[in-house]
Structures are given as structure tokens and as C-alpha cells.
C-alpha positions in Angstrom: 125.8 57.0 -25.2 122.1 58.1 -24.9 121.2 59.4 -21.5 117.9 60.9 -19.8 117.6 64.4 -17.8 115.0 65.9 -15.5 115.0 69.6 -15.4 113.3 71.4 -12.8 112.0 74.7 -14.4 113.3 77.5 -12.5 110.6 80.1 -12.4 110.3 83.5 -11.0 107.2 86.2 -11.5 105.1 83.3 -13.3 108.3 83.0 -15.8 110.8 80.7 -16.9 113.9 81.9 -16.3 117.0 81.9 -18.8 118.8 79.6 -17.0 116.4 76.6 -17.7 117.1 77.3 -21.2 120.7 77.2 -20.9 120.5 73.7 -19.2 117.7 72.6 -21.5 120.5 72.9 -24.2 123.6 71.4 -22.5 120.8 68.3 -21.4 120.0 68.4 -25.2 123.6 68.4 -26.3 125.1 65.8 -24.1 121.4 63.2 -24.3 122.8 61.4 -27.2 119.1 60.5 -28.4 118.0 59.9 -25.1 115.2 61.9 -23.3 115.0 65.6 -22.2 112.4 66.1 -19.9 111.0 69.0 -17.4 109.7 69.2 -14.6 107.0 72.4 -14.5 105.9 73.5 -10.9 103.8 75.7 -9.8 100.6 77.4 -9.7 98.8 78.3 -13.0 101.7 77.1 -14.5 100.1 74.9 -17.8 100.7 77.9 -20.1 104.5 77.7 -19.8 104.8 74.1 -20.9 104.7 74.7 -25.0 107.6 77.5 -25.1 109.9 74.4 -23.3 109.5 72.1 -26.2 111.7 74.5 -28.3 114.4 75.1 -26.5 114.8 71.0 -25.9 112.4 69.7 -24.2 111.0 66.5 -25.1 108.8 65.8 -22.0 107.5 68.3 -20.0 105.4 67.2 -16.8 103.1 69.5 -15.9 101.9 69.9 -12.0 99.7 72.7 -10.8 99.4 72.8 -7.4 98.3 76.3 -5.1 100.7 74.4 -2.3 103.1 74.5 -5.3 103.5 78.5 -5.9 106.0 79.2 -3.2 108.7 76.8 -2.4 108.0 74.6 0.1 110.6 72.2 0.8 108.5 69.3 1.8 106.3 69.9 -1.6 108.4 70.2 -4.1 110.5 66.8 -2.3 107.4 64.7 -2.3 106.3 65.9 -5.8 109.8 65.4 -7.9 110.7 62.1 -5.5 107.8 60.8 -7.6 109.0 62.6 -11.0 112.0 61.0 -10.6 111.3 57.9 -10.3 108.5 58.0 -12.9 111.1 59.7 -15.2 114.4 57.3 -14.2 117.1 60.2 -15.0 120.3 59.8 -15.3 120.8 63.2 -14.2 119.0 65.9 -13.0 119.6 69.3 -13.3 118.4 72.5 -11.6 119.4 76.3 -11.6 122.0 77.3 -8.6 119.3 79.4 -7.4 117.9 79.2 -3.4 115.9 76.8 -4.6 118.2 74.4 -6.2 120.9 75.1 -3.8 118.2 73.8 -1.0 116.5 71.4 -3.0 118.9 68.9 -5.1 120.8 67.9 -1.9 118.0 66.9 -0.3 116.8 65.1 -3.1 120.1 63.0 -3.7 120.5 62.0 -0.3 117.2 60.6 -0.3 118.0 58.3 -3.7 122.0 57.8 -2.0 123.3 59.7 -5.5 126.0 61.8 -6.2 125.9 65.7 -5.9 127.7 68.3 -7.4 127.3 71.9 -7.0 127.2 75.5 -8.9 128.1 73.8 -12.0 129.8 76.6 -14.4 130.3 74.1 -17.5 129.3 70.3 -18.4 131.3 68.4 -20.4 131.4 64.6 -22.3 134.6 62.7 -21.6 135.8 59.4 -22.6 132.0 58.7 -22.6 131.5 60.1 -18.9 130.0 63.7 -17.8 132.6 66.2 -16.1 131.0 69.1 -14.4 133.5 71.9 -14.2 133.3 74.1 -10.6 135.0 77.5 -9.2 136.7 76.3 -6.3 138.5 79.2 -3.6 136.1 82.0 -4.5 136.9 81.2 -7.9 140.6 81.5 -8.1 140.7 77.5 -8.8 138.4 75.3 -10.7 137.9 71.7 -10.4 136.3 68.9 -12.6 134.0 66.6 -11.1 133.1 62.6 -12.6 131.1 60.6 -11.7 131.9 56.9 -11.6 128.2 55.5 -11.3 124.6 56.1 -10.5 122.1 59.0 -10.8 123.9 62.2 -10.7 122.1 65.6 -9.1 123.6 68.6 -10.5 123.2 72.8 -9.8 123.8 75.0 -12.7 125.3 78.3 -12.5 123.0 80.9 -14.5 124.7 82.8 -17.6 127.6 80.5 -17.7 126.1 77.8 -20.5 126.0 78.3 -23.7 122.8 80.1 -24.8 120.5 78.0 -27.0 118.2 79.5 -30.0 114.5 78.0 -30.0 114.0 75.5 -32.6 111.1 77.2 -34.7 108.3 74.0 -34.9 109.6 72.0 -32.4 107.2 70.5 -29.5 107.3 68.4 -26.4 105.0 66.3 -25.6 103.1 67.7 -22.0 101.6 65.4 -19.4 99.8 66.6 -16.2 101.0 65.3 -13.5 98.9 65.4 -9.9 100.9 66.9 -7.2 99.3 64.2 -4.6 101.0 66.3 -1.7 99.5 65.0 1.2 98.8 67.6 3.9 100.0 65.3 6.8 103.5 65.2 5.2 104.0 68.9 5.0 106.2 70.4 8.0 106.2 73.7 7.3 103.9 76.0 5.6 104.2 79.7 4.4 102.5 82.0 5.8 102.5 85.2 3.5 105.2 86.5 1.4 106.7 90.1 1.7 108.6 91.0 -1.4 110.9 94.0 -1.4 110.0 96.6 -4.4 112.6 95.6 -7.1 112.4 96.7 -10.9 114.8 96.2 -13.6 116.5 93.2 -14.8 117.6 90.4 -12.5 121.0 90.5 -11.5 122.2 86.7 -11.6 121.1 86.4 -15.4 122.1 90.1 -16.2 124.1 90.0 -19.6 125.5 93.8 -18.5 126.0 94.8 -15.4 126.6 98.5 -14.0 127.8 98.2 -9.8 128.7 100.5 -7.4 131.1 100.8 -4.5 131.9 102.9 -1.4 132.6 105.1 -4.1 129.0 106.7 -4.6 129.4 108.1 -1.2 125.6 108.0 -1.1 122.4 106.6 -2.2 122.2 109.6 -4.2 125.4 108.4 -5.6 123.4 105.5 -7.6 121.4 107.9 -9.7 124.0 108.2 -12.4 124.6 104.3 -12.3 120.9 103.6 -12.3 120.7 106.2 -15.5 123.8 104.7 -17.2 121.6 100.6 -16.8 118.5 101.9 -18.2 120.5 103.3 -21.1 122.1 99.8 -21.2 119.4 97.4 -20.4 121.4 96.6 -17.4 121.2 95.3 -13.9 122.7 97.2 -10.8 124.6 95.8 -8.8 126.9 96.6 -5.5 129.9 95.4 -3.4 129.3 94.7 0.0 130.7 98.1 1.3 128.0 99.8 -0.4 125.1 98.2 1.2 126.8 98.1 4.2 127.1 101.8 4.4 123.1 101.6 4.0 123.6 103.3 -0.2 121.6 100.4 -1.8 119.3 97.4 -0.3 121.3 94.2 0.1 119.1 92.5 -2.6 121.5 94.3 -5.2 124.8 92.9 -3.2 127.5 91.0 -5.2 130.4 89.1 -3.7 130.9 86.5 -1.7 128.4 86.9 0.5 126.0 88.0 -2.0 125.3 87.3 -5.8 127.2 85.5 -7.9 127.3 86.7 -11.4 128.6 86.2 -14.6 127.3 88.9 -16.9 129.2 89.3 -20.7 129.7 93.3 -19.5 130.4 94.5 -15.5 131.4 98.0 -15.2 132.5 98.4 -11.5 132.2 102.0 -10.4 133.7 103.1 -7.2 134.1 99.7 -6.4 138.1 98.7 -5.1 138.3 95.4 -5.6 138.4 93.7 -2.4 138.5 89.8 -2.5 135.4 88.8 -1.4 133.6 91.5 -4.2 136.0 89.9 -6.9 134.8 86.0 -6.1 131.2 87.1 -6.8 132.0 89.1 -10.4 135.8 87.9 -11.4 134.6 85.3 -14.0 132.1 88.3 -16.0 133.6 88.6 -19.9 135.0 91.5 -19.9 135.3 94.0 -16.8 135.3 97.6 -16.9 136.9 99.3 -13.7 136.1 102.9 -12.6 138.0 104.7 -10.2 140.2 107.0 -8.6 142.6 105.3 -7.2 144.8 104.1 -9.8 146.2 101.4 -7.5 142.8 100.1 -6.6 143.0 95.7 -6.8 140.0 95.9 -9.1 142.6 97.1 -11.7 144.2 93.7 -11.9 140.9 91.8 -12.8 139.9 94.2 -15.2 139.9 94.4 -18.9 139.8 97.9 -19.2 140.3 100.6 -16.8 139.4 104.2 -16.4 141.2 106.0 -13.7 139.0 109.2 -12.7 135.8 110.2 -10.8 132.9 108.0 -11.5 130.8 111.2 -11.2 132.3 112.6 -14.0 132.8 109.1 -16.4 130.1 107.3 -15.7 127.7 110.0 -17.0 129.8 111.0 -20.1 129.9 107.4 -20.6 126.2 107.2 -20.6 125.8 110.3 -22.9 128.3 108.3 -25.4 126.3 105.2 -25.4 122.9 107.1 -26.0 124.8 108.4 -28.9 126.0 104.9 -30.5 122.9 103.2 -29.9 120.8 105.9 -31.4 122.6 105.3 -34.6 
């Protein structure tokens, strides 16, 4: 059965992130002939439009827009409602990001469609699309269908299967004007104050290193930050942490915080408390640090090292300097 997508590229820093890619090649996958096409917004954006064609793509529209560069709720709404309906999709995907989590509700209540969610896997049954969601801070998992009509959908980064770019392939691009009309716009954005972040962003991180209570300090995070960069890893940290004022809450998983899925999280100090495990539980495999041999985290993890994180995690790190070296 052929069927049409819209993905809304998910950018960040003037990028596309990994994500799109990842639902570029489940769209691909499950089109059945019909057309893959994208939905590029943004300022100064043109550039990013050739890379898409790989990975999918057969369509990209292009709109470049200054009122486009931060999200704008009203903006992006009034430029996709008209993507949308110039495109006819059956579904249309974006990444479970702030911006899709704000943005595809809107979106389907204004075309009365059906809405699903922090999607973690999409699947072709009996000829109809089941999106697979974590339910109970992830202890459960249900499967969404869809009887009828356009279908709006949030994907869940690092949980689809990665794609390689086809070498030669192209989409065709089409700039689109944005048309936003001043009058319509509610809000506006000001200025933008970004917190000084480096290193690799957490929600796509393929390795993760995290600390707990169990750094005792900021301090504490310097042999976690050393064992990442040896890595090419994110940091991360449970809610105790940046409660206790250790880290900034940017680098929080859990419940309240990040949800990640990374192929390698190595909890350090971390206990294991429930809402930490429903942001981290579905990672690949799980290495646990700590003390306490009776620690919850224990019973998630794959493999466990019981002993002072100040001691492991930087033998760990001298050991992995070692293998990669070779």
C-alpha cells in the first residue's frame, strides 16, 4: 500500500539532527512507492536540503524565513498548515523533541486527525501502521492503530533503526514562501539566552556516562567528564545530582528530565530510583557503578561493578584509552 509522509526536519545549531534520519528511513521503509517528503525550516537553511535526498527524501520543501529561526508556535503552524495541505500526507512525522511535542498536537487538532505520541517503533500490520509507545514510565508498552484519516506522529530519537545514505541519490527541492503574516503572529521572541553546553547532545547520545548523588560534588564530575571525552560520550545526571546543585539541570535524565536511549549508559553513583530508571531503563546495555551492592540500579543493569566510582571510573577510563589506542 503506497503511502505519503511529511517530515519536519528537526534542526539544532544550523544542523539536522539524527533523528530526522532515523524517521526519513522508517517513512522510506513503510511508503510502499509513495512519496517521502520534508519539510526544511528555518533561516539560512537552503544548504541542508541536498544531504536529505540520501537518506530518503524524495521532496524536500525548502522555507527560509528570519521569523523561522527560533520556534515560534504561530510560524511554524501557519507555514506547515499550508505544507500539509499542499503535500496531502498520510502521515506526518516529527522528532519528540520540545518542538514536536508542542507542535504536532496543535497541528492535528486543527486538521481533526489522530495523534500519537513519543513513538519508539513503527510498524506495518495487516496493511495498517502500529506505532509502538512506553506506557508507566516505561514499564509497559502499548501499540497504537489507526482506523482512518491523516495520522500525526512524534518519534523518539535513537530508537529507529539507523539508515546509511544512499551514495547518488537526490530529492528534488522546492522553495517554498513562508507567507507568515505579521497580524497572525501572537507571540514573538525576544532574544534567546543559551546556557554554555559542549559535547555531544544527550537525547541522541549513542554512549552515555551519568552521575548520581554519588559524585558528592561538582568536582565529582571531572572523572566522568574525562571517562566521555575518552568515549565520545554525553554526560548525563539523575535528578538527585542537579538537585544537590553538582551539574546544571540541562544534563538531567529521568522522569522529569531527558529521555534517552543511548546503545551504552554507564550510571555512576547513581541508585536507581524510579523516576531516574523511566528516563534511561530502555538504553542497550547498562553499566551500574556503585557502592551499595543493593542499590535498585542493580536490577536494570546489564552489568554491575560494586565499588567506588572514584576509584572505577578512572581505571575504567585508563583501560579504554588503552583498547582504543590499539
Amino acid at each position: 500500500m503506497a503511502r505519503k509522509f511529511l517530515v519536519l526536519a528537526d534542526l539544532r545549531n544550523g544542523n539536522v539532527r539524527n533523528v530526522t534520519y532515523e524517521i526519513l528511513g522508517a517513512a522510506r521503509r513503510l511508503s510502499g512507492g509513495g512519496e517521502v517528503s520534508v519539510a526544511l525550516l528555518g533561516k539560512d537553511v537552503a544548504r541542508l536540503a541536498e544531504g536529505l535526498g540520501a537518506y530518503g527524501a524524495d521532496k524536500v520543501y525548502v522555507v527560509e524565513d528570519a521569523q523561522l529561526e527560533n520556534y515560534i508556535p504561530d510560524a511554524y503552524s501557519s507555514v506547515l498548515d499550508r505544507l500539509i495541505r499542499t503535500a496531502e500526507p498520510d502521515v506526518v512525522f516529527m522528532a519528540h523533541s520540545a518542538v514536536g511535542r508542542d507542535l504536532a498536537p496543535k497541528l492535528a487538532a486543527r486538521f481533526e486527525a489522530g495523534q500519537v505520541s513519543d513513538v519508539i517503533d513503527v510498524a506495518e500490520e495487516g496493511g495498517d501502521l502500529v506505532f509502538t509507545r512506553p506506557i508507566y514510565a516505561g514499564k509497559a508498552f502499548t501499540k497504537v492503530k489507526f482506523r482512518e484519516g491523516r495520522v500525526f506522529a512524534t518519534v523518539r530519537p535513537n530508537n529507529l533503526p539507523a539508515v546509511e545514505p544512499e551514495s547518488g541519490r537526490t530529492a528534488a527541492v522546492e522553495t517554498v514562501p513562508s507567507q507568515i503574516s505579521a497580524d497572525a503572529l501572537r507571540t514573538f521572541i525576544r532574544e534567546v539566552v543559551k546556557k554554555s553546553t559542549s559535547g555531544v547532545d544527550l537525547t541522541e547520545a549513542k554512549i552515555i556516562v551519568s552521575g548520581g548523588r554519588g559524585v558528592k560534588s561538582a568536582d565529582g564530575f571531572k572523572p566522568l567528564y574525562e571517562l566521555a571525552e575518552v568515549l565520545g560520550a554525553a554526560v548525563g545526571a539523575s535528578r538527585g545530582a542537579c538537585d544537590a546543585g553538582y551539574c546544571d539541570y540541562s544534563l538531567q535524565i529521568g522522569q522529569t528530565g531527558k529521555v534517552v536511549t543511548p546503545d551504552l549508559y554507564i550510571a555512576c553513583g547513581i541508585s536507581g530510583a524510579i523516576q531516574h530508571l523511566a528516563g534511561m531503563s530502555n538504553s542497550k546495555v547498562i553499566v551500574a557503578i556503585n557502592k551499595d551492592p543493593e542499590a535498585p540500579i542493580f536490577k536494570v543493569a546489564n552489568y554491575g561493578i560494586v565499588g567506588d566510582l572514584f576509584e572505577v571510573v578512572p581505571m575504567l577510563t585508563e583501560e579504554f584509552k588503552k583498547v582504543l589506542a590499539e
